[in-house]
C-alpha positions in Angstrom: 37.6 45.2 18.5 40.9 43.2 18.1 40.4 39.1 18.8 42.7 39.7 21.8 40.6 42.7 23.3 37.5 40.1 22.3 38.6 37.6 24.9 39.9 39.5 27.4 36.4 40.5 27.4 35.3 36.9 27.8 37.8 36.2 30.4 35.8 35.4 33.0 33.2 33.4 30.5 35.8 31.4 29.6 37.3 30.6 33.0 34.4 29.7 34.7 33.8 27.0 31.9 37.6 25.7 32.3 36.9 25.5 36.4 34.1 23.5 36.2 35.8 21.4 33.4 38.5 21.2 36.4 36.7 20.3 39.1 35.0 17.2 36.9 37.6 15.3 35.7 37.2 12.1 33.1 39.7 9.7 32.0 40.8 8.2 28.4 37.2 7.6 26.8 35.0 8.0 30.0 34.7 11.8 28.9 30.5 11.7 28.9 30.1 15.1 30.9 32.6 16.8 29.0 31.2 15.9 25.8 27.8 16.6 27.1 29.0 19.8 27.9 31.3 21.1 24.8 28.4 19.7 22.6 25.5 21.8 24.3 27.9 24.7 24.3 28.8 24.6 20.1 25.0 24.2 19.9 24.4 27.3 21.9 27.2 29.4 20.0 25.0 28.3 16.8 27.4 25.5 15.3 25.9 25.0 11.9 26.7 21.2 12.6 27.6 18.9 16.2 28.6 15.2 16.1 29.2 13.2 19.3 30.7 9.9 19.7 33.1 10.6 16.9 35.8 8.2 18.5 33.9 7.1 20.8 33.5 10.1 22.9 35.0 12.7 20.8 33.0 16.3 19.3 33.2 17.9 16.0 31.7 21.3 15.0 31.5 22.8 12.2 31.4 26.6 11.5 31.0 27.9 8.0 32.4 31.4 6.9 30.5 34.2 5.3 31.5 32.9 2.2 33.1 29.8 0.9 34.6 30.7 -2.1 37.9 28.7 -1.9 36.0 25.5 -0.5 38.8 25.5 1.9 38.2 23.4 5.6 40.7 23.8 8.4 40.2 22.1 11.3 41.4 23.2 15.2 41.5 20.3 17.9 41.4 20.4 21.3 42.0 17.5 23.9 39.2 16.6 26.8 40.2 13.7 29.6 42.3 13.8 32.5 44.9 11.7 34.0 44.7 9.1 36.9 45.7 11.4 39.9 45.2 12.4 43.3 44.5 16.3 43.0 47.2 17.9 45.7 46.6 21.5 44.6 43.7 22.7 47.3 42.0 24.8 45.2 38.8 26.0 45.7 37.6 24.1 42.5 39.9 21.0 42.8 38.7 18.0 41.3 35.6 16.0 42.9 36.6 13.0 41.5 39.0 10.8 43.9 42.0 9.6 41.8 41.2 11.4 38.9 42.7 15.3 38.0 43.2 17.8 34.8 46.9 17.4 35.3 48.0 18.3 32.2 45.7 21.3 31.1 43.0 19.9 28.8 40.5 21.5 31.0 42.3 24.8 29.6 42.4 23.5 25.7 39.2 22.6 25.8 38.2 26.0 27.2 39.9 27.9 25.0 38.6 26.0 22.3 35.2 26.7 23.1 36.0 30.5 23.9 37.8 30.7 19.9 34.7 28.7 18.7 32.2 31.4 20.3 34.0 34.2 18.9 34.0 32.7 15.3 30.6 31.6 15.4 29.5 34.7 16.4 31.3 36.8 13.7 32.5 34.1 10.5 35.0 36.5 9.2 36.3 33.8 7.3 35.8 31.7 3.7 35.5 28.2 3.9 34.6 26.4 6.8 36.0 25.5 10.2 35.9 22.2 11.6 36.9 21.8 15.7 37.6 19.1 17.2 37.1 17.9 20.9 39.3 14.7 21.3 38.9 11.9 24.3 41.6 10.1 25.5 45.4 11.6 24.5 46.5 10.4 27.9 47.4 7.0 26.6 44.2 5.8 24.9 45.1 7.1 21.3 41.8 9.3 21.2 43.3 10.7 17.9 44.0 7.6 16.0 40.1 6.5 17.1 38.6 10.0 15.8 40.7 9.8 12.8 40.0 5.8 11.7 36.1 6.9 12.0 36.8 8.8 9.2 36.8 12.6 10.5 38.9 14.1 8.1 37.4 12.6 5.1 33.6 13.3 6.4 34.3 16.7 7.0 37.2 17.5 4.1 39.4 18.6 6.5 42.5 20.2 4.8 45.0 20.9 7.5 44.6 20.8 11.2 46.2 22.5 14.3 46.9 22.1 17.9 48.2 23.6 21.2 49.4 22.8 24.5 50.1 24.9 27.5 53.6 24.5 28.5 55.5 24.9 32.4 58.1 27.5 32.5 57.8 29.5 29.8 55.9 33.0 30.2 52.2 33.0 30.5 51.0 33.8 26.8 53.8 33.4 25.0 54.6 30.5 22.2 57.1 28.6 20.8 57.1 25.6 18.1 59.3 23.9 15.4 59.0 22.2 12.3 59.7 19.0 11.6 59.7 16.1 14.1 59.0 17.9 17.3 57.2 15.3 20.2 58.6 11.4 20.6 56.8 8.4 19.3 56.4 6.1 22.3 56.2 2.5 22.3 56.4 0.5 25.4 57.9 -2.7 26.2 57.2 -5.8 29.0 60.0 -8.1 29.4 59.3 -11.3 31.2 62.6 -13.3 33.1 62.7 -17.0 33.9 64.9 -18.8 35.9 64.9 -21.1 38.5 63.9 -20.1 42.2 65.5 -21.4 44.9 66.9 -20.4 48.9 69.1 -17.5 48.7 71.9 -19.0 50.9 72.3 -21.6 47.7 72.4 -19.3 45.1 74.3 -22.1 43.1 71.1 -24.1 43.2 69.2 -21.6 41.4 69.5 -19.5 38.4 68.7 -15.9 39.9 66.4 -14.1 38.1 67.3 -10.8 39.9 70.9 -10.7 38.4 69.8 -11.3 34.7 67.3 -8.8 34.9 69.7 -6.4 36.8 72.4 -7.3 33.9 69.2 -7.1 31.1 68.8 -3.4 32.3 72.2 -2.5 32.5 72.9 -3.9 28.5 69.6 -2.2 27.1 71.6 1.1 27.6 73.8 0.2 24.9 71.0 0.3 22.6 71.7 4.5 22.8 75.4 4.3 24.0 76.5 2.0 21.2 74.0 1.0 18.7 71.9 4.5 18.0 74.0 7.2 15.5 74.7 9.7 18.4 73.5 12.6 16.6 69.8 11.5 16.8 67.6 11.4 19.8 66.9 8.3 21.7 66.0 7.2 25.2 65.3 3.6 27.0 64.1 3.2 30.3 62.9 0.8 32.3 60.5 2.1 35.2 59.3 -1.3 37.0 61.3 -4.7 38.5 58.9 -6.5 39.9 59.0 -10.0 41.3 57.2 -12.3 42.4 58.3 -12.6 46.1 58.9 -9.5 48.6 60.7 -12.3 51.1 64.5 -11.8 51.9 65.8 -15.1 51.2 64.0 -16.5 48.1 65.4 -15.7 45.3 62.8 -15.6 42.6 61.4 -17.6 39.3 60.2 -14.8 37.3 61.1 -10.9 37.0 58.8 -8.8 35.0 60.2 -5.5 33.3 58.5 -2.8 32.3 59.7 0.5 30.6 59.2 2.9 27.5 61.5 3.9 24.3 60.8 7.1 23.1 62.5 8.2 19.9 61.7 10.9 17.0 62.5 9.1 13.8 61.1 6.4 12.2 65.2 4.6 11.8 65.6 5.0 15.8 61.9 3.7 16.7 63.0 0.7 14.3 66.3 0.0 15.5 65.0 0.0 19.4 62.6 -2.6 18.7 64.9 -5.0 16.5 67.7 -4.3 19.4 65.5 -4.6 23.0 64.5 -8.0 22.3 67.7 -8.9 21.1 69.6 -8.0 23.5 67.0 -9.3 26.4 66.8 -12.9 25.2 71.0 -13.5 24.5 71.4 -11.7 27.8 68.8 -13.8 29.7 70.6 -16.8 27.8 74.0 -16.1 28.6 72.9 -16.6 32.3 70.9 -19.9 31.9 67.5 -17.9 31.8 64.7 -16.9 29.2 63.4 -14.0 28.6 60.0 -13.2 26.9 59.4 -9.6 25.2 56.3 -8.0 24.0 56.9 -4.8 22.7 54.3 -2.5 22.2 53.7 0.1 19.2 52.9 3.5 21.0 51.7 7.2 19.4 54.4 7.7 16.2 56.8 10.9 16.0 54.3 14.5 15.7 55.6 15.5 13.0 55.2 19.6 12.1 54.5 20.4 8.4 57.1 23.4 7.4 54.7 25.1 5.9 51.6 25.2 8.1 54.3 26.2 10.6 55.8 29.1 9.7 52.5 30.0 9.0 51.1 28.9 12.8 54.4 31.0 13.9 53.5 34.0 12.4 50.1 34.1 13.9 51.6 33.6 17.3 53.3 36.9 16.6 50.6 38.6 15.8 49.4 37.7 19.0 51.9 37.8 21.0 54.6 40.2 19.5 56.5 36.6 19.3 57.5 33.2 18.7 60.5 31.3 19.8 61.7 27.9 18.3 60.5 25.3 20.8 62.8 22.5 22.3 62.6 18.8 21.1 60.0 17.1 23.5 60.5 13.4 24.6 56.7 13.0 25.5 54.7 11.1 23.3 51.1 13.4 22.1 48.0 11.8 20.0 47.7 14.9 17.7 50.3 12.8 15.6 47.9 10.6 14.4 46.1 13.6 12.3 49.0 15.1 11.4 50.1 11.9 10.0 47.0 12.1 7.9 46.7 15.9 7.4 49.1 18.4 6.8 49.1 20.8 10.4 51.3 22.3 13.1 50.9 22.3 16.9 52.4 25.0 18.9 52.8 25.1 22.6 51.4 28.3 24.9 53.3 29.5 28.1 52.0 28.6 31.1 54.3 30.2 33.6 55.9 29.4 37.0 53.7 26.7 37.6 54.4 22.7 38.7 55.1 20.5 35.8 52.5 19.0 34.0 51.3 15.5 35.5 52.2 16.7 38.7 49.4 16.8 41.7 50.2 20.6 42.3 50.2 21.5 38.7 47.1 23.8 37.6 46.5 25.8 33.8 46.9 29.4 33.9 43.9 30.9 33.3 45.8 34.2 32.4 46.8 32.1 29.2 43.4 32.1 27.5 42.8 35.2 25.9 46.2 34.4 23.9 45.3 31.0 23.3 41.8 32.1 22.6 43.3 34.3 20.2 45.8 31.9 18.6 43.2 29.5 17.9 40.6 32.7 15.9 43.5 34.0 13.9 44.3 30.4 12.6 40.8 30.2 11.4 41.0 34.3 10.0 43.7 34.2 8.3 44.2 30.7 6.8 40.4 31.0 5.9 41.0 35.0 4.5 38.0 36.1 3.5 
């Protein structure tokens, strides 16, 4: 039976495990259930190894192929937590958990993980050995760095690794990816304003804190109108001004900045933090004020291999009849940390008309799963030929 016939077959296996995944969300590391669960699942399938608390609350199993002649070991990996929102969808099996939601579609990746890793456990038409990986915390907490600094790809030999994400507006099944630099690194920065508070009917007595931080926002768009090579991809934002007073006529001490840089090569991610500071502190000075900036190192660039991506393209053909060159993505994604240690691709999956990801309405598509599914066993099958 072809793979895709295979889990078509599963369908409704598969989508009652991503449902309940769904409707029992877990944040960053707090994934205990859904480790529980994938790792009682691999063990039911008849895993020849589980690990838990591989970064902290991440799962590896490991398959081996009817032979190993090659001694080859790929591995597939799979993100598990949810984000920090208020479920708006009104589904049937909408999340349980009050502020907490699979708004982004790792209750789907980790499904169809599971669904690829029953299917290969159950026929190992491969040589070598299959490692997959169910990682915690992508949603900020750097699941991937803590799974790879505890030594997973050593321990298990890992030679290249893959990915996937389901992907908003493009048709249900279908896939697209690119080699090369493909999602943002993204680092984050705090910048702290002091002046001098004061009445705001004597503005002269007072250095106001609200105009150098208006003018501090304002500059730090030079940093990609004027300072970054226009042909490369940069953005700055800043997403929060708060002070420390909500009255109307104080003007305030301190204003506290928040916002994000998201660039996709190592010269732009240096030049925005040499140049945010920079331009924070003079402009803070050239007002009378200071200004303190902590800038902090987010995920890096996910970077495709060219290789391991044509290959990962031509299997989403063979799946899907085809495979369209994905657009640049300014999101940040984990799965950079192991490709910066092994080489991989990662290759996004349609999701269809659906709300955007991170959005209280959005929901996975579980139409999308026998491809995925599929996508996932191929990988294994033909990068693992037996």
């Amino acid at each position: 039976m072809p793979i895709k016939n295979r889990f078509a077959e599963l369908l409704p296996e598969i989508t009652a495990w991503r449902r309940d995944l769904h409707e029992n969300p877990e944040i960053l590391f707090e994934t205990h259930r859904t480790s529980a669960t994938v790792a009682e699942k691999l063990r039911e399938f008849g895993c020849d190894e589980v690990v838990e608390g591989i970064g902290r609350t991440g799962v590896v199993g490991v398959i081996k192929g009817k032979a190993n002649t090659t001694g080859k070991t790929i591995g597939l990996r799979a993100d598990m937590d949810a984000l920090p929102i208020l479920e708006a969808t009104g589904l049937d099996y909408a999340s349980k958990t009050p502020g907490a939601m699979h708004a982004c579609g790792h209750d789907g990746h980790t499904a169809m993980l599971l669904g690829a890793s029953k299917y290969l456990a159950e026929t190992r038409n491969f040589d070598g050995t299959l490692v997959v990986i169910f990682q915690p915390a992508e949603e900020g907490g750097g699941g991937g760095r803590e799974m790879c600094e505890d030594g997973m790809m050593d321990r298990w030999n890992i030679d290249e690794v893959y990915g996937m994400h389901n992907w908003p507006g493009m048709p249900v099944g279908s896939f697209h990816i690119r080699p090369g630099a493909f999602f943002a690194a993204t680092d984050q920065f705090d910048i702290y304003v002091e002046g001098k508070g004061g009445h705001a009917a004597k503005p002269q007595e007072t250095i106001d804190t609200t105009v150098v931080a208006s003018h501090i926002v304002l500059a730090l768009q030079s940093i990609v109108s004027r300072n970054a090579d226009p042909v490369q991809q940069m953005v700055v934002s800043v997403t929060s001004f708060e002070t420390e007073s909500n009255a109307y006529n104080v003007i305030p001490q301190h204003v506290h900045l928040k916002g994000t840089i998201r660039t996709l090569s190592k010269e732009m991610r240096a030049l925005g933090e040499e140049r945010l500071p920079l331009i924070a502190q003079t402009t803070a000075q050239a007002y009378g004020a200071t200004a303190k900036v902590d800038y902090h190192s987010g995920y890096p660039v996910m970077v495709n291999s060219e290789a391991q991506t044509e290959f990962a393209a031509e299997v989403a053909k063979s799946v899907s009849g085809d495979c369209q060159e994905a657009p640049l993505v300014m999101g940040g994604e984990d799965f950079a940390y192991m490709l910066e240690e092994r080489p991989g691709a990662y290759i996004l999956v349609g999701n269809g008309d659906t709300a955007a990801v991170h959005h209280p309405e959005y929901n996975f598509t579980d139409e999308a799963i026998p491809a995925g599914c599929s996508w996932w066993a191929e990988i294994a099958e033909q990068r693992l030929k037996a």
